[in-house]
N, C-alpha and C positions, 0 to 999 in steps of 0.2 A: 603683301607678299609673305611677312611673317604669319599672318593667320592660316596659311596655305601650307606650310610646311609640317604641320601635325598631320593634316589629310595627304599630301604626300606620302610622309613615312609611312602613312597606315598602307596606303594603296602599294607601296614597294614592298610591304611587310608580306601582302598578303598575294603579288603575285610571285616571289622569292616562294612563301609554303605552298603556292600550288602546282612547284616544281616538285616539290617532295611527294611521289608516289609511293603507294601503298602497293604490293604483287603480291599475288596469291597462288602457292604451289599445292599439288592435290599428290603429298607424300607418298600415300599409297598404290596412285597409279602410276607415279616414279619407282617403287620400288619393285612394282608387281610388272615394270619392261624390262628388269636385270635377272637373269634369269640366276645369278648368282645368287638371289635371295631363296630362290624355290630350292635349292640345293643344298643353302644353308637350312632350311626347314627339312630338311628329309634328315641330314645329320645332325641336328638336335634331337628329332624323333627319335631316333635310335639310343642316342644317349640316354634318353627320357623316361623308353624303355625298359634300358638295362636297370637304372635305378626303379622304377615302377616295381618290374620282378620281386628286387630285393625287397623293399619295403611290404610287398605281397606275402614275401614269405613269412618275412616279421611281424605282418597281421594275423597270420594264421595261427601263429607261435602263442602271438598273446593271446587270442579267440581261445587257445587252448589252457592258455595259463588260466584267464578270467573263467572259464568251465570250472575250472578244479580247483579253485580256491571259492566260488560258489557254490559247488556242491561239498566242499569238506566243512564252508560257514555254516551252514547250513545243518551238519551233521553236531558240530559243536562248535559254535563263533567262540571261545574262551580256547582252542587245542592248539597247540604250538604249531602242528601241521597246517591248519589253516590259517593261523595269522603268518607262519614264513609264506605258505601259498600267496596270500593277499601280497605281501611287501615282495614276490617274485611279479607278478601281475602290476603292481604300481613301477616296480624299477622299469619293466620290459615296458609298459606305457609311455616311461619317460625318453626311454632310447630309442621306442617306434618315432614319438615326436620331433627328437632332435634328429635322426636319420634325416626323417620329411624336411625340417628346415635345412638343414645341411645340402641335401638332392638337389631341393630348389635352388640354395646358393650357386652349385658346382655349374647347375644348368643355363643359368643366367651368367657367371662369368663364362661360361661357353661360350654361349650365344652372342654373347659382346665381343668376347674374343674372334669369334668368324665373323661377326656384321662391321667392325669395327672399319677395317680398308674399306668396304661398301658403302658405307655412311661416308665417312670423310672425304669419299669421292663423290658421294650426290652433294651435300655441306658444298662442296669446292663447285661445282657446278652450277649450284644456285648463287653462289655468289657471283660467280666470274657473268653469269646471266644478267643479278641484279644492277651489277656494277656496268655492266655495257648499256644497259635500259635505265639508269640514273635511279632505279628504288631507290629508296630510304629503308624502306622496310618490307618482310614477305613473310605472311603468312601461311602454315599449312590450313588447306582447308578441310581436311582429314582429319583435325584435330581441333580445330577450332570451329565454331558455328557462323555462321557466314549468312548475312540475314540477304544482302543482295550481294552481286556478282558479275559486275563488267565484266563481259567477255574480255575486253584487252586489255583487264590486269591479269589473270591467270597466264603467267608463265609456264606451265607445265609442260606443254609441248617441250617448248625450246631446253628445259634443264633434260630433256629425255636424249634429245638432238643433240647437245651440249655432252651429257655421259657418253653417246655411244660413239663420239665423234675424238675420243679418247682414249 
């Protein structure tokens, strides 16, 4: 009897983690049935824009700086007018670049700022899913590589049925 009891624990070990399922959601088709998302993308667009403009303009500014501080180098690279030319050309460089990083940041805290409620309701959905289906764990497979694919682990329907049923 006691030699039994090692292959017991094994066999209870291993039909206990074959309770633990793995579900797989396909983020992108979750988020592409909220039609809050496509709305949200139009109003970043615009934002995205407005900053594009500016930074447009500041391109052109400097295209004109770097022209005439290449043409006055040129003329005499040692003449005070060329070397202030050049160090106007290198400043406007530095400020086209931190502009762009800046734009980027403003857009991304945007865009977090509007997806934010949306996410935290898909998040809430997949759980309240996983938690009724006993998952352990769930996968997007939008983002992750997925080499096979039981049809009845992708939850994806049911988190879609799950948001809209809220």
């Amino acid at each position: 009897m006691k030699k039994n009891i090692p292959i017991l624990v094994t066999l209870l070990f291993f039909a206990f983690q074959s309770k633990a399922q793995l579900a797989i959601v396909n983020g992108q088709k979750v988020i592409a049935s909220m039609s809050e998302f496509a709305k949200i993308d139009t109003l970043v667009a615009k934002e995205t824009a407005g900053y594009a403009a500016e930074y447009n303009k500041k391109q052109a500014a400097l295209n004109k700086l770097v022209t005439q501080a290449d043409s006055l180098y040129k003329l005499d690279a040692k003449a005070p007018n060329a070397i202030k030319a050049i160090g106007d050309a290198q400043t406007a460089d530095k400020d086209l670049k931190a502009y762009g990083e800046m734009a980027n940041k403003k857009i991304a805290e945007y865009k977090e700022l509007l997806t934010k409620p949306y996410t935290e309701k898909v998040m809430a959905a997949i759980k309240t899913v996983a938690l009724r289906g006993k998952y352990m764990q769930v996968l997007d497979s939008s983002t992750t590589s997925v080499l096979y694919l039981n049809p009845l682990a992708d939850i994806t329907d049911q988190v879609i049925k799950e948001i809209k049923q809220k």
